[in-house]
Each structure stands twice: as C-alpha cells, then as structure tokens.
C-alpha positions in Angstrom: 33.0 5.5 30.0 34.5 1.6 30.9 35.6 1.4 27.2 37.3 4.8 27.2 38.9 3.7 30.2 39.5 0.6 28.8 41.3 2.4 26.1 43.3 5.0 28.8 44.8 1.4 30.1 46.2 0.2 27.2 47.7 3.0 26.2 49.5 3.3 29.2 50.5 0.0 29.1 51.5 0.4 25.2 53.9 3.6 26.0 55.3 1.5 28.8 56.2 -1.1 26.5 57.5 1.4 24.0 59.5 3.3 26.7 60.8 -0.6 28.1 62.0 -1.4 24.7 63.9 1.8 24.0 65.6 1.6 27.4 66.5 -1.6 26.7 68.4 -0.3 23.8 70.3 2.0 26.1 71.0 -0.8 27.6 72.6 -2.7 24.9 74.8 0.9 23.8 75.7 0.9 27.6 77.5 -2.4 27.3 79.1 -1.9 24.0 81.0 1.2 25.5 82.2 -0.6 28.5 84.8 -1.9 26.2 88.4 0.6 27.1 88.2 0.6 23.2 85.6 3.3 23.8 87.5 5.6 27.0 90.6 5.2 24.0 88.8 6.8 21.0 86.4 9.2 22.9 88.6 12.3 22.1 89.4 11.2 18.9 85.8 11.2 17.5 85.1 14.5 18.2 86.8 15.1 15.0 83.7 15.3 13.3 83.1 18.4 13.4 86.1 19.3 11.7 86.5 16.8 9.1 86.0 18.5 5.3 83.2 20.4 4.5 81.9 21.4 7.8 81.2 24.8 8.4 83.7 27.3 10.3 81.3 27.5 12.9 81.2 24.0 13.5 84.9 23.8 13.2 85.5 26.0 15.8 82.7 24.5 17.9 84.3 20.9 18.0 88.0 22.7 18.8 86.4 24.4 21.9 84.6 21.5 23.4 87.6 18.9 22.5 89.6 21.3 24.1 87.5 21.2 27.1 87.3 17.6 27.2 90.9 17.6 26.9 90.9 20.0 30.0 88.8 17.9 32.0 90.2 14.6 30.7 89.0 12.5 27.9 88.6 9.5 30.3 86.7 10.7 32.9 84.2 12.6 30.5 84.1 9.0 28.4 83.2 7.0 31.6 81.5 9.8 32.8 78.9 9.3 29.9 79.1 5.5 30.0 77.2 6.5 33.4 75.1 8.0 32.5 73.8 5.9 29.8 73.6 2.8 32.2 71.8 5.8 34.5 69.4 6.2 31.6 68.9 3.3 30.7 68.0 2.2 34.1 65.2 4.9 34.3 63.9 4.1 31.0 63.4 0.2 32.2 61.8 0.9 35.5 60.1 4.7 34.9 62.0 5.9 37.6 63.4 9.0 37.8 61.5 10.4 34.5 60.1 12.9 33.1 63.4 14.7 35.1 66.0 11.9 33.8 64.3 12.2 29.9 64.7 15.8 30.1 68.7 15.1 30.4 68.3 12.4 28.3 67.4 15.3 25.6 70.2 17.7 26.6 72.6 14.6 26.9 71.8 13.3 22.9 71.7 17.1 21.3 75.3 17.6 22.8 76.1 14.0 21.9 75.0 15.1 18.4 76.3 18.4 18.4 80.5 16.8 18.8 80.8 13.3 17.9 78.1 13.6 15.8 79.2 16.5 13.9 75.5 18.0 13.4 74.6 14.8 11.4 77.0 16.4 8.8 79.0 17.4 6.5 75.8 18.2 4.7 78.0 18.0 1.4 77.6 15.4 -1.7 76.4 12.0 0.0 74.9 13.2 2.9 71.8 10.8 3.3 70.3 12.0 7.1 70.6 14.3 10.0 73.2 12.2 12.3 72.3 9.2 14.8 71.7 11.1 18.9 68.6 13.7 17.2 66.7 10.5 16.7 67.3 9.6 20.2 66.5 13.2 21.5 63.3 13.1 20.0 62.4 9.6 21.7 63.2 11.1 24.5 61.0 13.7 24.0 58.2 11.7 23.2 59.0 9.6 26.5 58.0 12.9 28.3 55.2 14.3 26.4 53.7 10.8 26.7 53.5 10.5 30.3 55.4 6.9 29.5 56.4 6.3 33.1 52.8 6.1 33.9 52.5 2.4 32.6 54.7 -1.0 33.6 56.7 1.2 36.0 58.0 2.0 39.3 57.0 5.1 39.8 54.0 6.4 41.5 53.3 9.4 39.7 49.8 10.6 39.8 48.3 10.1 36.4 47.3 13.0 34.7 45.7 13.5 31.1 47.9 13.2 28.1 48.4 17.0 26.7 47.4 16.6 22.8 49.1 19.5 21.3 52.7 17.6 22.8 52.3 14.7 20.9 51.2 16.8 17.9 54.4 18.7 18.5 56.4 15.1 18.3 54.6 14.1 15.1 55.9 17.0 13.5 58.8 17.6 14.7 59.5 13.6 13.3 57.8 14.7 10.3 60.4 17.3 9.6 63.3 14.7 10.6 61.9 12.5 7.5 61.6 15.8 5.2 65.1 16.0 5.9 66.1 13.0 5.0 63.9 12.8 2.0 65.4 16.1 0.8 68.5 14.6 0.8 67.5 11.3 -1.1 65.9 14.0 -4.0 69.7 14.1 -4.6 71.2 13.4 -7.8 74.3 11.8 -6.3 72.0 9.6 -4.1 69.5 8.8 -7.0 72.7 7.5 -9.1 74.7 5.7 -6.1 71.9 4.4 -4.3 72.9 0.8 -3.8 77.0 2.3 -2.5 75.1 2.9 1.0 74.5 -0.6 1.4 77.9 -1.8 0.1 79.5 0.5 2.2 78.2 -1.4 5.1 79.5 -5.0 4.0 83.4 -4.7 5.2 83.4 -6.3 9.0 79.7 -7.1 8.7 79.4 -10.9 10.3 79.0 -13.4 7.5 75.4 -13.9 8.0 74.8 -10.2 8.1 77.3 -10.0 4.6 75.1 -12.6 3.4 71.7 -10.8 3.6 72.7 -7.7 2.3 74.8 -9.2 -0.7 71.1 -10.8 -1.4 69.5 -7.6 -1.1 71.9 -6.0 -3.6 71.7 -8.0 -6.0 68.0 -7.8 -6.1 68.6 -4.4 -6.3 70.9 -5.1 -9.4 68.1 -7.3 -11.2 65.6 -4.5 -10.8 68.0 -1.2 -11.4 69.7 0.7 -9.0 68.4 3.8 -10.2 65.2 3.0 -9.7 65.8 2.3 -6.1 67.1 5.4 -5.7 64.1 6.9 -6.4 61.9 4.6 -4.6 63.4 5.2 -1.5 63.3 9.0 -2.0 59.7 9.0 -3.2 59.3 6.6 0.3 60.9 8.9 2.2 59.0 12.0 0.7 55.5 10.1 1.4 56.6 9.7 5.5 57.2 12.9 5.5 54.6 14.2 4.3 51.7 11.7 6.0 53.6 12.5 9.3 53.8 16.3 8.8 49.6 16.8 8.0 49.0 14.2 10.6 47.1 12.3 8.1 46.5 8.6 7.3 48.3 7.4 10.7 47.5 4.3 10.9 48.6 3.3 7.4 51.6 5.3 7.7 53.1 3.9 10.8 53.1 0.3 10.0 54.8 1.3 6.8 57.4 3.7 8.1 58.1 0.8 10.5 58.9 -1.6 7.5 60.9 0.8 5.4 62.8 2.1 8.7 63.6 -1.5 9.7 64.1 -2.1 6.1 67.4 0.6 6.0 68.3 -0.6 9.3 69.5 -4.3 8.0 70.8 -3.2 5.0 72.7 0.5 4.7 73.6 0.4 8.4 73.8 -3.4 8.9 71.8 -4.2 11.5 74.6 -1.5 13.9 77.2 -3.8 13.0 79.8 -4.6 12.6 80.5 -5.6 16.4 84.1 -4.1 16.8 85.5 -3.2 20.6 83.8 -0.4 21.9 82.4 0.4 18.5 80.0 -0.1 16.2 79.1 1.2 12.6 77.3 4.3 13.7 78.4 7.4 15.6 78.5 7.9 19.2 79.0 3.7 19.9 75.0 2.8 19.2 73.1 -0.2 17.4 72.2 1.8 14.7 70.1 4.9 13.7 67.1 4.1 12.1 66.2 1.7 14.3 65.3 4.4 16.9 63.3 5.8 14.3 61.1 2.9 14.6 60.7 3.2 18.3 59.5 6.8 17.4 57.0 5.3 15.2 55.5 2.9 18.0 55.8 5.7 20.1 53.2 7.0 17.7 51.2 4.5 17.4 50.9 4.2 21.1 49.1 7.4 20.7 46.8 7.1 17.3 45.9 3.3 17.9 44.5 3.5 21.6 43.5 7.2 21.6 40.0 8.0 20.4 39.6 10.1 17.4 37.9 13.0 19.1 40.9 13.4 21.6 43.5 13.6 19.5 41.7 16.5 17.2 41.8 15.0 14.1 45.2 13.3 14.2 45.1 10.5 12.0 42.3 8.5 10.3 39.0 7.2 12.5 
C-alpha cells in the first residue's frame, strides 16, 4: 500500500510537471502576440479557409465567422484572445481555475483551428498533418482527464482517482492524430519531395537555426531523399499504430518523443523564424509538433507511474 501510494505521488507530481511545462508554452505564444503585428494580421489569417482547395463548406464557414469578427471588430477579438491565452496560461502554471479553464482551453483551440487554421487543410497534394490548435486541444484534454491540477498546484481540489477509460480515450484519440498524419506521409508526392519540408523552413530561419537544418539536409542528400520519405512514413505508421492498440508504451513514448522533437527542429524550425507577432506556424505558436511531445509525456505520466493492473493492460509491465 506505501509503494502504491508512493507511485499515486509521483504521478501527480509528473502531470504537474507536464501541465507546468505546457503552460509555460502558452506563455511563450502569449508574448509573441503581444506584438500590434498580431491585432494587424488577425483578420487577414482567417483566409485559410478559403485559400484553393478547401471545401465549399469551409469556404463559407471562414466568410461567416470573418464576417463576424469583422462585425465585432478584428482588434478587440485579436486582444480579446491574447487574454485569454495569458488567462490560460496562467491557470496552466498555477492549476488554478482548471478542469473549468482546460475545458475552454478545448473549445478556444478547435475554433482556433476551425478559422485561422483552416481545418489543418487544404487536404490537397502536400498536405503533411492535421493543422497546429488540434494538438493543443487534445493537451488540453489530457490536462482534464488527468486530474493535472492535483500536483505542484494552487488548487485545493480534493483528489480523486484517475478514471482509466479517459486516458484510454486520449491515447487514442492521439493515436488517430498520428494515423492521420502517417496517411498523409504514405503519399507519393511526400515520398518524392520529402526533404522540400525542411527547405521550406530555411528562408528567415536565424543563422544558427539555417545552419542545423542545412546539416540535416545534406545528410539526408548523402543517404537519399527518397528513402527518408519513407522512413518517416513507415515512423509515423509505427506511432500510430503502438498508440492506437495501446501496446509497447514504454518503448513507444520515448521514441515518439525523439522523432516529434526530431520534425520540430528541422520541417518547422524550431517555430521560427521569430518575425513580429508571428512565427512559422498558424495561429502565432512555437511550433506544432512540439505539443505533440508534451502529449507524449502526458502519456508517460500515466504508463510510467501507473501500475499495470490499473491501467487494464495499457502498455507493457
């Protein structure tokens, strides 16, 4: 019974870490949109959901709500969320205000990915992911089904039991981000122009970040783009499927880790480059994959300080 609640401790404590360092990300996306740069182009991003190849849905979608921001006035609704991220971010930090303030934080992301996201799309030749704000939904998410506010935080919430089918419910639901993803790396315009993502991120990249990824590149070269192509979609398939079965865990998560962080300083340079009120990703944020890690410790959280028996078989003894 001590080393079970031995275990209950740290796993608190390791989704109070995880919850610390995501809100310190907030944080960070928080500053960069202080810059008026941000206020200046809000309207103007909402463009993509109209840009070619999205769906006439979507289209008309992105006209109704640009037209309500319009209405209401693209200022106010730009500072309006730069409040609400410092708002978030604060909560995330301290573990105040949550689950109640996560549950907006979902709502807040799936609209932030619905406009200036553009559904992740236009799912069209060179489409690679799902869009940057369903990543941070889904953290979100797992803030609340983890009870994360219970460890290094302000609040006084009464602890209560972790519910195991919830976290099962995260797993897959990341699972199914990868299987996305990995559908789209199966692609034979991805297979063949692999290495493009990661030149595409050079222009405006800081010289040391240049640097790096001209290295990486021309490892690539030595060893054949092609080939990398389909290492990262055979990658990306394996992540997938590991997370979807809810098998081998503990061997999965360190190495979704690497590859994530992997991706993250090279295709989407480290969420550079820097610019004012901008950086290389949609919706003014370090970076996409990133986030994808935090999901991953999120995970691990869970699988690493949870006993076998209580999370039903998810994951490796």
């Amino acid at each position: 019974m001590k080393s079970s609640m031995s275990m209950e401790h740290k796993r608190r404590l390791a989704f109070g870490v995880v919850r610390i360092v995501f809100g310190l990300i907030w944080l960070i996306n928080t500053w960069l949109q202080f810059n008026p740069a941000y206020a200046a182009h809000f309207l103007s991003s909402f463009n993509a959901d109209w840009v070619s190849g999205q769906p006439d849905w979507i289209i008309q979608y992105g006209h109704w709500m640009a037209n309500l921001v319009q209405h209401i006035g693209p200022q106010a609704v730009a500072y309006g969320t730069v409040g609400l991220d410092a708002i978030l971010a604060v909560s995330l930090i301290t573990g105040l205000g949550l689950p109640f303030l996560a549950g907006v934080g979902v709502l807040y992301n799936l609209w932030l990915w619905s406009t200036v996201g553009g559904f992740g799309g236009p799912y069209t030749q060179g489409a690679t992911d799902p869009g940057t704000a369903i990543i941070y939904a889904l953290c979100f998410v797992y803030v609340i089904w983890s009870r994360s506010w219970e460890g290094l935080s302000l609040s006084k919430s009464p602890h209560k039991p972790l519910y195991a089918p919830a976290m099962h419910t995260a797993r897959i639901l990341f699972g199914l981000l990868w299987a996305f993803d990995a559908f789209w790396k199966w692609q034979p315009y991805f297979l063949h122009n692999a290495v493009t993502y990661l030149q595409q991120a050079l222009p405006g990249e800081p010289a040391w970040i240049a640097a790096y990824i001209s290295l990486v590149i021309a490892v690539i070269n030595l060893a054949g783009p092609v080939l990398f192509g389909y290492v990262a979609a055979i990658m990306e398939s394996i992540i997938a499927f590991f997370l979807l079965i809810g098998r081998g865990m503990r061997w999965i998560i360190p190495v979704g880790i690497a590859y994530s962080f992997g991706v993250w300083t090279t295709a989407e340079g480290w969420g550079a480059p820097y610019l004012p009120g901008i950086t290389a990703n949609k919706g003014d944020v370090l970076g996409t994959t990133n986030i994808y890690i935090i999901a991953f410790l999120f995970l691990a959280a869970w699988v690493y300080f949870t006993p076998r028996a209580q999370r039903m078989g998810d994951g490796d003894a």
